[in-house]
C-alpha positions as CSV (number, residue, x, y, z in Angstrom):
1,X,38.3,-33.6,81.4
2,X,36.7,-30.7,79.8
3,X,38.3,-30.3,76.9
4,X,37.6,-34.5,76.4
5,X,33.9,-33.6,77.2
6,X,33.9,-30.6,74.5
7,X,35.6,-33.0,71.7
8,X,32.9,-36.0,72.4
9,X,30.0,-33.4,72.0
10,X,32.1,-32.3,68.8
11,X,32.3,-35.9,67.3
12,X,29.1,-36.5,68.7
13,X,27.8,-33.4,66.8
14,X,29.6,-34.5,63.7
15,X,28.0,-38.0,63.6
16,X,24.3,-37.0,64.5
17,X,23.9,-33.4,63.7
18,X,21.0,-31.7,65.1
19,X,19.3,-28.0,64.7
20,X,21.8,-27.2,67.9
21,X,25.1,-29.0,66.0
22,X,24.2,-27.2,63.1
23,X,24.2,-23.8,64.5
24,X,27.4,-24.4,66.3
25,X,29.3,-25.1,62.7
26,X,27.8,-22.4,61.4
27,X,30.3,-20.1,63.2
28,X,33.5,-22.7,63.9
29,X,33.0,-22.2,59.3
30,X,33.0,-18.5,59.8
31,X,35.9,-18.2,62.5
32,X,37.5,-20.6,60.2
33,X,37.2,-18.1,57.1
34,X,37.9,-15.6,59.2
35,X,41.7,-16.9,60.2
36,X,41.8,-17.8,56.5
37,X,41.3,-14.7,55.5
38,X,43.8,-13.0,58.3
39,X,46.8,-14.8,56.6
40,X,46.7,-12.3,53.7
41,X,48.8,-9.1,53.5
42,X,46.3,-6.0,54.3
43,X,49.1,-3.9,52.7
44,X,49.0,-6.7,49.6
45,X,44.9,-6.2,49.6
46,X,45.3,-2.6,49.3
47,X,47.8,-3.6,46.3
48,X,45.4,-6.1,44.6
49,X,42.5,-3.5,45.1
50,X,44.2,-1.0,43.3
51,X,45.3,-2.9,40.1
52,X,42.1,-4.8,40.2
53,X,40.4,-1.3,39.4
54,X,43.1,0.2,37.2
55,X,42.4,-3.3,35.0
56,X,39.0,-2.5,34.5
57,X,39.6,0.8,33.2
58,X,39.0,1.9,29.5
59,X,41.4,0.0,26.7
60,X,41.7,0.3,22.9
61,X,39.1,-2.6,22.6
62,X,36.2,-3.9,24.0
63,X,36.4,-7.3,24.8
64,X,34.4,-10.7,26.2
65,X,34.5,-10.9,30.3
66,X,36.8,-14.2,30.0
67,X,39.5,-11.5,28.6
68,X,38.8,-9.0,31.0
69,X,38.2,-11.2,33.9
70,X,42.0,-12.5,32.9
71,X,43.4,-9.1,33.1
72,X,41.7,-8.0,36.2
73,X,43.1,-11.3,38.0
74,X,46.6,-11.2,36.9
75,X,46.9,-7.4,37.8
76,X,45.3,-7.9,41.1
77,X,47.8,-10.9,41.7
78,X,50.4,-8.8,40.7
79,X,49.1,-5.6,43.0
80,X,49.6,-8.0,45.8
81,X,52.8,-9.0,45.6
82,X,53.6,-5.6,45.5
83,X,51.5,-4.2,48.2
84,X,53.2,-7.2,50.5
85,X,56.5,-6.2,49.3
86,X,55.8,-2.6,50.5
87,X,54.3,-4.0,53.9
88,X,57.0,-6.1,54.5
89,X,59.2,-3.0,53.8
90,X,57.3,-1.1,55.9
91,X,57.6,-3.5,59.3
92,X,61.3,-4.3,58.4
93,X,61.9,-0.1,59.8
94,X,59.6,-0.3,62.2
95,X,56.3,1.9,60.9
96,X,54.3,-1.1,62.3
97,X,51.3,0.9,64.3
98,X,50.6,-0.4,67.2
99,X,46.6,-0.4,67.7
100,X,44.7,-2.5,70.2
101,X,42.7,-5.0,69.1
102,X,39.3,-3.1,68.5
103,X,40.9,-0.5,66.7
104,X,42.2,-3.0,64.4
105,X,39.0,-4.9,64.0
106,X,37.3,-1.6,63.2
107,X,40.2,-0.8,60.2
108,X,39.6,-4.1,58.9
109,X,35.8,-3.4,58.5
110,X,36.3,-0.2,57.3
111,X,38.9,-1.4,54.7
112,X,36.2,-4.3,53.6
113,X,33.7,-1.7,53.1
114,X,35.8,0.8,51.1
115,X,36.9,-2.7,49.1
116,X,33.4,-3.2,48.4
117,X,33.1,-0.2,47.1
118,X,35.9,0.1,45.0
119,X,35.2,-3.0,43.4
120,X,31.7,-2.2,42.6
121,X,32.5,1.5,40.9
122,X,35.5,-0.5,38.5
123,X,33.0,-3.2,37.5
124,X,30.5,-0.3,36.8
125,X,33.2,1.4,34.8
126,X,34.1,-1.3,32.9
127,X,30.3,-2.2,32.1
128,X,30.2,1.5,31.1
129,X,33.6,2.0,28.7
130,X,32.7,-1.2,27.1
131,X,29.3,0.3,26.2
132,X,30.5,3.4,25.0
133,X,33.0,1.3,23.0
134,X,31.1,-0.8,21.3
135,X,28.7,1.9,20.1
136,X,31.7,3.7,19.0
137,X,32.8,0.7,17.2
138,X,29.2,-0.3,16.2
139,X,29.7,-4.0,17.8
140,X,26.7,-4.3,19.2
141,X,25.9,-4.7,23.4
142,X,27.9,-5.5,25.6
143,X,27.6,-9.7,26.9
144,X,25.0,-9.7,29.9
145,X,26.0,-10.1,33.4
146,X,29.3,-8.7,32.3
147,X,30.2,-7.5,35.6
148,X,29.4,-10.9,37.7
149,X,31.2,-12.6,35.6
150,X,34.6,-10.5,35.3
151,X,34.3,-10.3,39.4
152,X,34.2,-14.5,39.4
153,X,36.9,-14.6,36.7
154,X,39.3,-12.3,38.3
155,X,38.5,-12.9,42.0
156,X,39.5,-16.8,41.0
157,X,42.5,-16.5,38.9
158,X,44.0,-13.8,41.3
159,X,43.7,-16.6,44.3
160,X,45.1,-19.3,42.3
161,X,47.9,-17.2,41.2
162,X,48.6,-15.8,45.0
163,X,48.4,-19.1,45.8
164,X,51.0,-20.4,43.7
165,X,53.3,-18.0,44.5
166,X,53.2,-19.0,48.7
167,X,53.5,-22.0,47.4
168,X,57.0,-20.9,45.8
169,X,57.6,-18.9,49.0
170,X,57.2,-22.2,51.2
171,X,59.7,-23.8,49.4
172,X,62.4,-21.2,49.8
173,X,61.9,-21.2,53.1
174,X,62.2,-25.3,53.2
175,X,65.4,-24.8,51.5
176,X,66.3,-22.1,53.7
177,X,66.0,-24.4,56.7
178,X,68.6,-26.9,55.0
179,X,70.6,-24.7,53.8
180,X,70.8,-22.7,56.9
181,X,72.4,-25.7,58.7
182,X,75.7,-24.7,56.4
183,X,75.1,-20.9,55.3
184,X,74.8,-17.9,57.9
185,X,70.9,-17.1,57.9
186,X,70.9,-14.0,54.8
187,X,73.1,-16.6,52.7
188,X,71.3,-19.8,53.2
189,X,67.9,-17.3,52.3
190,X,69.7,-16.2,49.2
191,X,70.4,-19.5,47.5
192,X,67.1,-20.5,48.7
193,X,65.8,-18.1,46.7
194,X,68.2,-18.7,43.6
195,X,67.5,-22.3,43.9
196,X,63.8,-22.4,44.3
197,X,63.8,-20.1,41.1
198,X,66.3,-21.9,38.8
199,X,64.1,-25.2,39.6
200,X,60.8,-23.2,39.1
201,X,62.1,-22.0,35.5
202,X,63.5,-25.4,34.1
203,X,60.2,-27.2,35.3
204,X,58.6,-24.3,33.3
205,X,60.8,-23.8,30.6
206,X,61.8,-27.9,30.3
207,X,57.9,-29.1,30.9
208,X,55.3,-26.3,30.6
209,X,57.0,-24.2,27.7
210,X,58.1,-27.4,26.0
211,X,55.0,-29.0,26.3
212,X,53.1,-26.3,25.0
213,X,55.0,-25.7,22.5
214,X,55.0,-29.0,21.2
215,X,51.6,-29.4,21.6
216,X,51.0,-26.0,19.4
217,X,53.1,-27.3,17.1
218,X,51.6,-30.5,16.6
219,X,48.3,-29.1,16.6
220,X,48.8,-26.5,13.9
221,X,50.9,-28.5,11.7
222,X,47.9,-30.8,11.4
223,X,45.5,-27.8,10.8
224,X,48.1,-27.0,8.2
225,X,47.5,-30.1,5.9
226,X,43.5,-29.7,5.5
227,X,42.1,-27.6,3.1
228,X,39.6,-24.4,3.6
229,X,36.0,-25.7,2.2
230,X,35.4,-24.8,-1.6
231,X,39.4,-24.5,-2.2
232,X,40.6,-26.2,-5.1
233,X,43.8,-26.9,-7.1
234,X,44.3,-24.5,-10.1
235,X,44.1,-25.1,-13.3
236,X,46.1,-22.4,-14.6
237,X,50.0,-22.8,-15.0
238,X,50.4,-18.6,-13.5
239,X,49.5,-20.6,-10.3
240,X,51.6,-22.3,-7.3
241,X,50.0,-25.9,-6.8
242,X,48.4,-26.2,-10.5
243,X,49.5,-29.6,-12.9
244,X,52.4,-27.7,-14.1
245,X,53.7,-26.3,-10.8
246,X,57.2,-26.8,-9.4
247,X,55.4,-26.5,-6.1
248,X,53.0,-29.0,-5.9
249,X,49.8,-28.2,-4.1
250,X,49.7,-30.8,-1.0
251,X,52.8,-28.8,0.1
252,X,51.7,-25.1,0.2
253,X,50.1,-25.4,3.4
254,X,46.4,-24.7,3.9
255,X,47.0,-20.4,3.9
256,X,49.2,-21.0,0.4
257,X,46.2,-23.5,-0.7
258,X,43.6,-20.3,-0.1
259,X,46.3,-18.1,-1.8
260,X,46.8,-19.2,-5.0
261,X,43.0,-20.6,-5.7
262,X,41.5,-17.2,-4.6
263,X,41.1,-13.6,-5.6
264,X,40.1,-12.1,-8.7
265,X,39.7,-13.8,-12.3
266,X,39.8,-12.3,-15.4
267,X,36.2,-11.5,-16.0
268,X,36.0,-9.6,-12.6
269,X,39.2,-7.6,-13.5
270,X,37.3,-6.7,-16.7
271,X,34.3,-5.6,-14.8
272,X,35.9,-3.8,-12.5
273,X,38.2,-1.8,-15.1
274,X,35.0,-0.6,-17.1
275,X,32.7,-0.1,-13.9
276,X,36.0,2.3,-12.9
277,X,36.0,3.9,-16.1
278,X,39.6,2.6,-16.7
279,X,40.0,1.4,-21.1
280,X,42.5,-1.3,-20.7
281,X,43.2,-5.1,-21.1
282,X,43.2,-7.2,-18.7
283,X,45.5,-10.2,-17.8
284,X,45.1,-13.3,-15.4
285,X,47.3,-12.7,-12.3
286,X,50.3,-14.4,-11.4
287,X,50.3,-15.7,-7.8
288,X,53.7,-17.9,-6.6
289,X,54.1,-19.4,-3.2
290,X,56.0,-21.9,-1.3
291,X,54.7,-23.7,1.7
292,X,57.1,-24.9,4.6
293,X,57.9,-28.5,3.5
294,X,59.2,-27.4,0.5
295,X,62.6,-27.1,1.2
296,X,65.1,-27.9,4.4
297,X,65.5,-24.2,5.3
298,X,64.1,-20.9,4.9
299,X,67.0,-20.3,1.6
300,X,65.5,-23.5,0.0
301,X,61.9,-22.6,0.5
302,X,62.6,-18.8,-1.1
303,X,64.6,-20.5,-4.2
304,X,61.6,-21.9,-5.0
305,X,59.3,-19.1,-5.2
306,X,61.9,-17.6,-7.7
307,X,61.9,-20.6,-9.8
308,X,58.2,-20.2,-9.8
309,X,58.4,-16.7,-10.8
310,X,61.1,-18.2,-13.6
311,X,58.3,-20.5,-14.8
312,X,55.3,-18.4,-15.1
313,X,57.2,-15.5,-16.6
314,X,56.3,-13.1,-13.7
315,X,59.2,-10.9,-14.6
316,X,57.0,-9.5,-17.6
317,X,54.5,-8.1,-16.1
318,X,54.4,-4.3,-14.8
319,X,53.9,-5.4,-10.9
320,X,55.8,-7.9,-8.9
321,X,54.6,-8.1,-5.3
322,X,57.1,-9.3,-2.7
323,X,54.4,-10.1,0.5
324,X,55.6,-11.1,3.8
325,X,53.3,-14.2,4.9
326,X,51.7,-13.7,8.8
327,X,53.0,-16.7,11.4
328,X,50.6,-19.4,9.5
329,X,51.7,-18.1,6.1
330,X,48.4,-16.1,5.6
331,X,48.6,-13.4,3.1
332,X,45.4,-10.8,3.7
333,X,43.0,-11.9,0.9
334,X,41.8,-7.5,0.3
335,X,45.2,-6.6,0.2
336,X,46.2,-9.2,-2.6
337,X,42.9,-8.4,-4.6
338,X,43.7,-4.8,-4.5
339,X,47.1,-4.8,-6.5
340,X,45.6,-6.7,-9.2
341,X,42.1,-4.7,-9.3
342,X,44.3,-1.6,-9.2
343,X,46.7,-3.1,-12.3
344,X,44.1,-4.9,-13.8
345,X,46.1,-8.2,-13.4
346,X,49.1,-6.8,-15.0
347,X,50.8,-8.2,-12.0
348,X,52.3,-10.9,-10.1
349,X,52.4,-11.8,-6.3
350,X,55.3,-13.8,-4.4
351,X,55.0,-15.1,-0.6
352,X,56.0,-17.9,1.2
353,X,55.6,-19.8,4.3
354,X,58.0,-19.8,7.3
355,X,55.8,-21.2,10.4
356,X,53.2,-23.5,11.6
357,X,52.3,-21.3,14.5
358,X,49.8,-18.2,14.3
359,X,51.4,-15.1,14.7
360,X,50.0,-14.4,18.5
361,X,52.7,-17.8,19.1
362,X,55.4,-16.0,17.2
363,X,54.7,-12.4,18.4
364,X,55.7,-13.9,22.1
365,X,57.9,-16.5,21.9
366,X,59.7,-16.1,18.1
367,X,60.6,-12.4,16.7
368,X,64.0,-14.2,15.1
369,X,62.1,-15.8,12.4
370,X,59.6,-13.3,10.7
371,X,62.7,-11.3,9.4
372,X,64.7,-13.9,8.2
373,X,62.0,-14.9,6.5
374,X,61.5,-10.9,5.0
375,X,65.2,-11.2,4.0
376,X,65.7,-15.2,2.3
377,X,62.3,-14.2,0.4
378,X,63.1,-10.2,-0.9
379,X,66.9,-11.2,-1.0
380,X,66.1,-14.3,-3.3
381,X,63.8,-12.1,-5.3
382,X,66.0,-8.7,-5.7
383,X,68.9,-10.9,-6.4
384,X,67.3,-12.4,-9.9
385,X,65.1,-9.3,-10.4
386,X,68.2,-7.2,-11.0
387,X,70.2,-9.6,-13.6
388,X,67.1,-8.3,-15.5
389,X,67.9,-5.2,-17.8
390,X,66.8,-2.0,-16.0
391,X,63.9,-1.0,-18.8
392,X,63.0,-4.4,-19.2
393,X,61.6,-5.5,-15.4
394,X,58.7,-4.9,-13.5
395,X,58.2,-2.5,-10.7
396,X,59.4,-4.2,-7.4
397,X,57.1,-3.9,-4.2
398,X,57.1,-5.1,-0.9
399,X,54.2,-5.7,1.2
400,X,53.4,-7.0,4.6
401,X,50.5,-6.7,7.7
402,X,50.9,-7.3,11.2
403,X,54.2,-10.1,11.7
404,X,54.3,-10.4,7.7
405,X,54.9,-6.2,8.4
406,X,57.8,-6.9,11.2
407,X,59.0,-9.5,8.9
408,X,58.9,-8.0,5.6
409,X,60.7,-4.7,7.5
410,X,63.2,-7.2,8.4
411,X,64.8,-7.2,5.0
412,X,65.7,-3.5,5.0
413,X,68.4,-1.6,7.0
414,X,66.7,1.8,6.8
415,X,64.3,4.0,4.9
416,X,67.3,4.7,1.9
417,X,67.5,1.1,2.2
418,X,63.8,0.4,1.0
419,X,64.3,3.9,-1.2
420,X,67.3,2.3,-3.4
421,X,66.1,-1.4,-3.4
422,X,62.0,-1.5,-4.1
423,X,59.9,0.5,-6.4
424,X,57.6,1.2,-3.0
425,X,56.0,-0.7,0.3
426,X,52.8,-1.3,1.7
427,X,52.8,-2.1,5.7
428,X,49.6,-2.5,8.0
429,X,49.4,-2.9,11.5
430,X,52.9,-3.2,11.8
431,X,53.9,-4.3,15.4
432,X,55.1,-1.7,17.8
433,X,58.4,-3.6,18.2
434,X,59.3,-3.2,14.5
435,X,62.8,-1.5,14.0
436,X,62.4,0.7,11.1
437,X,59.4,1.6,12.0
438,X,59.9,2.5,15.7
439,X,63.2,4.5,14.7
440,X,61.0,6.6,12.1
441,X,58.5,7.0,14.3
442,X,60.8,8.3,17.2
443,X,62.4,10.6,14.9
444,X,59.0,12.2,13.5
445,X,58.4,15.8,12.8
446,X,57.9,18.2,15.8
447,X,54.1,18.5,16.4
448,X,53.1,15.1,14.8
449,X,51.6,12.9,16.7
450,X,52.6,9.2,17.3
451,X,49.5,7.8,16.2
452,X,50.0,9.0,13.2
453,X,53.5,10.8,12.3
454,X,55.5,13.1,9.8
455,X,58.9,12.6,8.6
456,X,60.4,14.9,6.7
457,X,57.2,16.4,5.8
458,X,56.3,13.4,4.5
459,X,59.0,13.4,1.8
460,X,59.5,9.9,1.3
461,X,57.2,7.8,3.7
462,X,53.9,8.3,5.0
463,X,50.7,7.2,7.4
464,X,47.3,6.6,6.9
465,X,44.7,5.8,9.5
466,X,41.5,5.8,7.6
467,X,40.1,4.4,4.3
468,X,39.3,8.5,3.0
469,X,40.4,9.1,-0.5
470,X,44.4,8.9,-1.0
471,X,45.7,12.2,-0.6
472,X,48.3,14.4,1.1
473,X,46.0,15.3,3.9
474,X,45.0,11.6,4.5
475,X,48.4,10.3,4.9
476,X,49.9,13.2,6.8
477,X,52.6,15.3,5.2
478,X,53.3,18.1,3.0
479,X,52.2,18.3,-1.2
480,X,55.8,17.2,-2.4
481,X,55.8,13.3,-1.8
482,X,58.6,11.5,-4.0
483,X,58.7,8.3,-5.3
484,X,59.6,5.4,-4.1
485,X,56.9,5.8,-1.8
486,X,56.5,3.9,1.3
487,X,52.8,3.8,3.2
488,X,52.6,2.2,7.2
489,X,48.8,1.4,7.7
490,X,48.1,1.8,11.5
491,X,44.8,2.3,13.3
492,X,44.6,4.3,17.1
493,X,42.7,1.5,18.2
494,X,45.3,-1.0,16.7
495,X,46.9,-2.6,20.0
496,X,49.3,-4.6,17.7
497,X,50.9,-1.2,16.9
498,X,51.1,0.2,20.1
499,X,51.6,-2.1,22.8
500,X,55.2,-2.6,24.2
501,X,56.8,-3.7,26.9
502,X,57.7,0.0,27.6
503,X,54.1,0.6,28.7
504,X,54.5,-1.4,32.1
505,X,56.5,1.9,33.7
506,X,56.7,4.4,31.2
507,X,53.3,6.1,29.4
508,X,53.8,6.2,25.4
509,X,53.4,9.7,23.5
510,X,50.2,8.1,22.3
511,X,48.2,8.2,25.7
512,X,49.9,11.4,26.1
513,X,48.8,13.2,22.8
514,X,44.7,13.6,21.6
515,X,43.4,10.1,21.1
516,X,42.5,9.0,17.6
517,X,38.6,8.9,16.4
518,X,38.0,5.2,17.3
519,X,39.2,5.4,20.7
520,X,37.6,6.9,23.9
521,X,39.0,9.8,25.2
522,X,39.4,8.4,28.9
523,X,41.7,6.0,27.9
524,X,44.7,6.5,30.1
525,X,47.8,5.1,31.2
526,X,48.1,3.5,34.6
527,X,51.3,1.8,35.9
528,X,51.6,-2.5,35.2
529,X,48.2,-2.3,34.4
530,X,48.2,-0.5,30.8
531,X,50.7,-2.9,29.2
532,X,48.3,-6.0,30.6
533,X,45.2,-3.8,29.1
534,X,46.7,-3.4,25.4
535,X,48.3,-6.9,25.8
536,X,44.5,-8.5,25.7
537,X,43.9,-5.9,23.0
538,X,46.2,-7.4,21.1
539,X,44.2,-11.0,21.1
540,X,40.9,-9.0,20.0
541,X,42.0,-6.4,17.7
542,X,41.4,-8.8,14.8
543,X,37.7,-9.3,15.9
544,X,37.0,-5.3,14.9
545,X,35.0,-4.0,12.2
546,X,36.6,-2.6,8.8
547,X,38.6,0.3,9.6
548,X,39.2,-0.5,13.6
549,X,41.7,-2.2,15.4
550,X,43.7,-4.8,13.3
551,X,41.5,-5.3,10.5
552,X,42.6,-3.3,7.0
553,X,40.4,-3.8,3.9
554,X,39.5,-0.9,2.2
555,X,42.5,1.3,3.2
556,X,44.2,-0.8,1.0
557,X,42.5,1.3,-2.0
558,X,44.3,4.7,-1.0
559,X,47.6,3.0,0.1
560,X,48.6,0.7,-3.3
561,X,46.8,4.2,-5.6
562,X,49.5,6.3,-3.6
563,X,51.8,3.9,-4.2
564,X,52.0,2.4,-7.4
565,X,49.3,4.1,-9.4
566,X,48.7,2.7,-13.1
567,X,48.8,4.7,-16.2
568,X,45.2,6.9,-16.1
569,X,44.3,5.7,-12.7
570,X,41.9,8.6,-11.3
571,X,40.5,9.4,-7.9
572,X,37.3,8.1,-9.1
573,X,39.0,4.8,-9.5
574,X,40.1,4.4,-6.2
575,X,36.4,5.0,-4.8
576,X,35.1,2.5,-7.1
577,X,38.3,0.2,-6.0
578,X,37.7,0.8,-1.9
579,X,34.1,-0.7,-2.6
580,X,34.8,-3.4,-4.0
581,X,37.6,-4.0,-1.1
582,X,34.8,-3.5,1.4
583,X,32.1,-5.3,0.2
584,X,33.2,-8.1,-2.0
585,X,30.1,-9.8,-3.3
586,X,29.6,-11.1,-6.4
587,X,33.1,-11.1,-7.0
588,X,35.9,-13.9,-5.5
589,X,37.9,-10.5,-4.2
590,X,38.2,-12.6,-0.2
591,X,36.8,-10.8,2.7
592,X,38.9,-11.6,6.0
């Protein structure tokens, strides 16, 4: 009779709510919360807490609070399931304290305040590095109400995401209750599980993967057909896509379209030569490419470039540049310009394109195809280069940055390798995952640090970090450096160089060694949370200035004059060569 009476005044309160109904639903909400809130691990809280904070913490690169706001909610989902796992670990041999019901109340309050706290001093320290960061990078202030808005983000995503993963957890044990009609209780849990996480990857894999996929693929294969503003077909047969073309421009793609209707003309090369004190002719460039639909396979699309290299004679001039295209088929405008500055246009440039995708696409889900790409392209060229007479061919290069590095690497078994088959190589920001260059780092001089290594006392190969003047001390070895010489450009705060999977459990020599100049000295290593940190640096290092993270320009001046040097190049030269590189107007050199 009671209880009937209490549910009336309930509906009652429901359907005419007064100042009394009101205040009564003020606390059912809260006791609500409250049992909503008691469904979650405290040992998982205590995990999620932890990786929340170690998120926060300082990275290579600043970055916007949507980033960081991602990485502080996927750690702290993360943290949980761990922290649950080591609860559930716990009660399963019997450390389970038994406290009375006050004493638990007061741990809980005490644990909310010392969460509260935690989570303030992180979002303080991550307003703080991100300061000190940015004025170290000279990128301005930081957003405001950074630290309200990375809470939000990473408070939300971490629920969805725990979330999600009881719902996976209420299916196994739906399953298990079927099962378990057949199976002994640890079996039926067991394929449960197995079953539960076969479906969950082919719904993934078959529908989410797939779709996204396609839906990149689509996407950027439309991008692909338009044309940058202000780019125009060549007139001039040296060019891919001009009248008299075997590849005709609608094909190149819109990266091969910027390509070969950029860099510098004759009259700039002139300019530059004198203003560099250099007393030489000057030649138009040759610049070949082959976009994606121009042939049925990788093979087919490198034949091409050869037979454009046939047509414009490209095997007469001094310089022929093999560069390995980035996912899109981008080939870095400063690095192009650079060669032909440096050889007054006495050169020639080959690339090709291999993907639709951008490189962040590739760098997750396709490392097969960069290389193959690096080989069909340098094994097409080297192959017609060498029925050449030996006095009577140009000096043979290879170039790549970022994938177009990992690609272009792909084409060479070993350091000899590149020794015996080019005249040199130019790599920047070469990804961390790279063979030849992870084995030569490995294997680098005792004392050297990883950030920027010795082999051999720099003998053959070398590393530069900085855009200073193109010497022995700036790329790290000893005063004998032979030719064929080989340069990796690499920045400390370059995440696509040094992240790896390697970081989730193990810290790399670099966080171990002295940090480089642009990067702040508290940067750390922290379990799980270190390889999500210089995973977001890797979507952000292309946003730094000149000289930081994944953006080269002028170091391109020291690493081609260390490398292929023309006839009475000087020093002097190469200063006057980085400033153009760096600031590019009044000339059609390409910034970024």
């Amino acid at each position: 009779m009671a209880a009937g009476a209490s549910r009336d005044a309930a509906t009652a309160d429901d359907e005419n709510p007064g100042p009394g109904a009101r205040a009564r639903r003020g606390p059912r909400a809260v006791a609500a919360l409250a049992r909503w809130w008691n469904r979650f691990s405290p040992a998982g809280l205590v995990g999620a807490l932890v990786l929340f904070a170690a998120a926060l913490g300082p990275s290579l690169m600043p970055r916007s609070p949507l980033y960081q706001g991602a990485i502080a909610g996927v750690c702290a989902a993360l943290g949980y399931g761990v922290g649950t796992f080591v609860g559930w670990g716990g009660r399963r041999i019997g450390l389970r304290a038994p406290w009375p019901r006050e004493r638990r109340t007061l741990a809980r309050r005490c644990g909310a305040g010392a969460a509260l706290t935690v989570v303030v001093w992180a979002l303080l320290v991550d307003a703080d590095w991100q300061r000190r960061a940015r004025a170290l990078l000279d990128m301005g202030d930081p957003t405001p109400a950074r630290p309200l808005l990375v809470l939000v983000l990473g408070a939300g995503l971490a629920l969805l995401l725990v979330l999600a993963a009881r719902g996976l957890r209420s299916a196994v044990l739906a399953v298990a209750r079927l099962t378990g009609r057949l199976l002994p209780p640890v079996a039926a849990r067991l394929v449960a599980v197995a079953v539960v996480a076969v479906a969950a990857y082919l719904v993934l894999d078959g529908t989410v993967v797939a779709g996204v996929k396609h839906v990149l693929t689509t996407t950027y294969a439309a991008l692909d057909q338009d044309t940058y503003p202000g780019d125009e077909p060549p007139t001039s047969s040296l060019r891919s896509g001009s009248p008299d073309s075997l590849a005709a421009w609608g094909t190149l793609g819109r990266e091969g379209r910027r390509f070969v209707s950029g860099g510098p003309d004759v009259d700039e090369l002139a300019r530059f030569s004198r203003a560099a004190g250099l007393d030489r002719d000057v030649r138009e460039p040759v610049r070949v490419y082959a976009g994606l639909d121009a042939g049925d396979d990788l093979d087919a699309v490198a034949a091409l470039v050869v037979d454009e290299l046939d047509r414009t004679d490209a095997w007469d001039r001094s310089v022929l540049v093999v560069g390995t295209t980035t996912g899109t088929g981008w080939v870095d405008p400063p690095a192009a310009a650079a060669v032909e500055l440096l050889w007054g246009g006495d050169t020639a440039i080959a690339a090709m394109q291999y993907s639709y995708l951008p490189s962040w696409v590739s760098f997750v889900g396709d490392r097969a195809t960069p290389p193959a790409a690096g080989r069909a392209l340098f094994e097409a060229v080297h192959a017609r280069w060498s029925q050449l007479p030996e006095d009577d061919r140009p000096a043979l290069y290879a170039f790549g940055i970022s994938l177009g590095s990992y690609g272009s690497q792909g084409a060479f078994a070993s350091l000899p390798d590149v020794a015996a088959r080019t005249d040199g190589a130019v790599w920047a920001g070469t990804p961390g995952f790279t063979p030849l260059w992870r084995d030569l780092t490995d294997h680098r001089d005792p004392g050297s640090r990883e950030i920027l290594p010795v082999v051999d006392d720099g003998r053959r190969v070398r590393w530069g970090d900085t855009s200073r003047t193109a010497d022995a001390a700036t790329f790290g070895g000893g005063a004998r450096w032979e030719r064929p010489r080989v340069v990796y450009l690499q920045h400390a705060s370059d995440g696509v160089v040094w992240w790896s999977p390697d970081l989730l459990l193990a810290e790399p020599d670099w966080l171990r060694e002295p940090r480089g100049e642009d990067v702040l000295p508290d940067v750390d290593w922290f379990p799980v949370a270190t390889f999500f940190r210089v995973g977001i640096d890797l979507f952000v290092a292309g946003e730094a200035p000149a000289g930081h993270g994944h953006t080269y320009v002028g170091e391109y001046a020291d690493a081609w004059a260390a490398v292929a040097p023309p006839p009475g190049w000087t020093p002097a030269a190469t200063t006057s060569l980085r400033g153009v590189l760096e600031d590019p107007r009044g000339t059609s050199v390409g910034a970024r």
